[in-house]
C-alpha positions in Angstrom: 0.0 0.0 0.0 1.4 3.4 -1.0 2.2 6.1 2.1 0.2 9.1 1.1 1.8 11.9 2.0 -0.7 15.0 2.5 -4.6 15.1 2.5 -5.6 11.1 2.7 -8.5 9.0 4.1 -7.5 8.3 7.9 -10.7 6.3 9.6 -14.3 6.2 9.0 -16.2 9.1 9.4 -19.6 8.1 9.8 -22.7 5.8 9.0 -25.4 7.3 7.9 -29.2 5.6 7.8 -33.1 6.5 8.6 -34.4 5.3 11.7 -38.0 5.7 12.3 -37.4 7.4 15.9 -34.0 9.6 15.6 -33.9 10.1 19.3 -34.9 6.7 20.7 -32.0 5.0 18.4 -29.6 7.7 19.8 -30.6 7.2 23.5 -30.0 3.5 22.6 -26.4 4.2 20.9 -25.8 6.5 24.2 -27.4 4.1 27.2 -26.4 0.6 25.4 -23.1 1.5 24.1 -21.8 4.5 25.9 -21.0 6.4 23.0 -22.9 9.9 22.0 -21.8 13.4 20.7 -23.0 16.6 19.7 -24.6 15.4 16.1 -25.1 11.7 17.1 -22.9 8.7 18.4 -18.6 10.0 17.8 -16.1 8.2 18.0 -12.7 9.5 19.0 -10.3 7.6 17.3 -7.2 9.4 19.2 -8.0 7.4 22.7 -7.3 3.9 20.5 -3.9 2.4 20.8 -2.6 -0.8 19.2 -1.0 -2.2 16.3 -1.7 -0.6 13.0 -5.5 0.5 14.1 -7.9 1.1 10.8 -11.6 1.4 9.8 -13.2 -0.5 6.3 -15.0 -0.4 3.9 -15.9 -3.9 2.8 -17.9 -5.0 -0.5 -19.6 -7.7 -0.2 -21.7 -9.5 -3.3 -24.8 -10.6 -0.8 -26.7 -9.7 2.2 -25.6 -12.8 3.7 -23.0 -11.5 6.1 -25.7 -8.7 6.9 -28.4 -10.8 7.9 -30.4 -10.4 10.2 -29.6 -6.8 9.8 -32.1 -4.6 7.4 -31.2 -2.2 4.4 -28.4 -4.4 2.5 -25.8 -2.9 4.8 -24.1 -3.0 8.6 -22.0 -0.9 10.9 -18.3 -1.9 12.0 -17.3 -0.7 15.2 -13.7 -1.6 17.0 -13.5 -2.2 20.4 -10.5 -2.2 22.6 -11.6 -5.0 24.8 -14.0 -7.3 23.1 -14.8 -10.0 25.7 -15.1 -7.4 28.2 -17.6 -5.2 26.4 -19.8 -8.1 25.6 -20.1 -8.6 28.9 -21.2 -5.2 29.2 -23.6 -5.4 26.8 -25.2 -8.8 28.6 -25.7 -6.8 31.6 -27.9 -3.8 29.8 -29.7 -6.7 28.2 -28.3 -6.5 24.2 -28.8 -9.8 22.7 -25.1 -11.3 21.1 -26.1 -13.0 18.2 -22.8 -14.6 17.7 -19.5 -14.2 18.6 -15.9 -15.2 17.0 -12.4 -15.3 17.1 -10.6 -15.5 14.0 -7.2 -15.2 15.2 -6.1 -11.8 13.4 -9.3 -10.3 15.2 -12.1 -11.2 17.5 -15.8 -10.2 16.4 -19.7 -10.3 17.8 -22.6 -9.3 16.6 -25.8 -7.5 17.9 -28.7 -5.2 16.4 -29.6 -2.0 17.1 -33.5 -1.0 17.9 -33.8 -0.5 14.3 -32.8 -4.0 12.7 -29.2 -2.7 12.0 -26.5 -5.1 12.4 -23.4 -4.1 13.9 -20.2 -6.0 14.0 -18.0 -5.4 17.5 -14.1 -6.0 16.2 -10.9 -6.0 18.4 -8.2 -5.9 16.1 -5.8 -8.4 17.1 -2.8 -8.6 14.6 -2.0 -6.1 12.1 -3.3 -6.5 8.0 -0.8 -8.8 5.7 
């Protein structure tokens, strides 16, 4: 991959979808997660450490990988501590629908009030 030297691309910047009650799904993204901001849930990317740390885009073919999730797409999120923030998330009563560890990075999965799947990741190695 080339080192851009300049303006470049340096995390993702948002996700971006209708929701049939704006402020319920933010309370939701505030109580259940812990993360809120001045325009909707912000992450701060500058309190991450780690090895290489990056956001994606990924293209995928199908919905498969989205399912159950509604409107052919899903949200990424990376979490520091994965096993520990599941547990979190047990305790305000979020449903994990799965969980796995793939070696180069461990993932679970939960929806949002509005059908949205999101994908938890903790990066654990760097890309190839």
């Amino acid at each position: 991959m080339a080192n851009i030297i300049g303006p470049k691309i340096t995390g993702l910047g948002g996700v971006f979808y209708v929701a049939e009650d704006t402020e319920a799904t933010r309370a939701w993204y505030r109580e259940k997660l812990g993360i809120d901001g001045e325009y909707g849930p912000q992450l701060n990317w500058s309190e991450e450490t780690g090895d290489k740390p990056y956001s994606l885009i990924s293209h995928f073919s199908d919905d498969k990988y989205i399912k159950p999730g509604k409107g052919g797409f899903m949200i990424n999120l990376r979490v520091n501590d994965l096993d520990g923030f599941v547990e979190i998330l047990k305790g305000r009563d979020v449903e994990i629908l799965d969980s796995v560890d793939e070696g180069y990075g461990k993932f679970a999965w939960i929806l949002d009030p509005d059908g949205v799947k999101i994908e938890l990741w903790q990066q654990v190695q760097a890309p190839a």
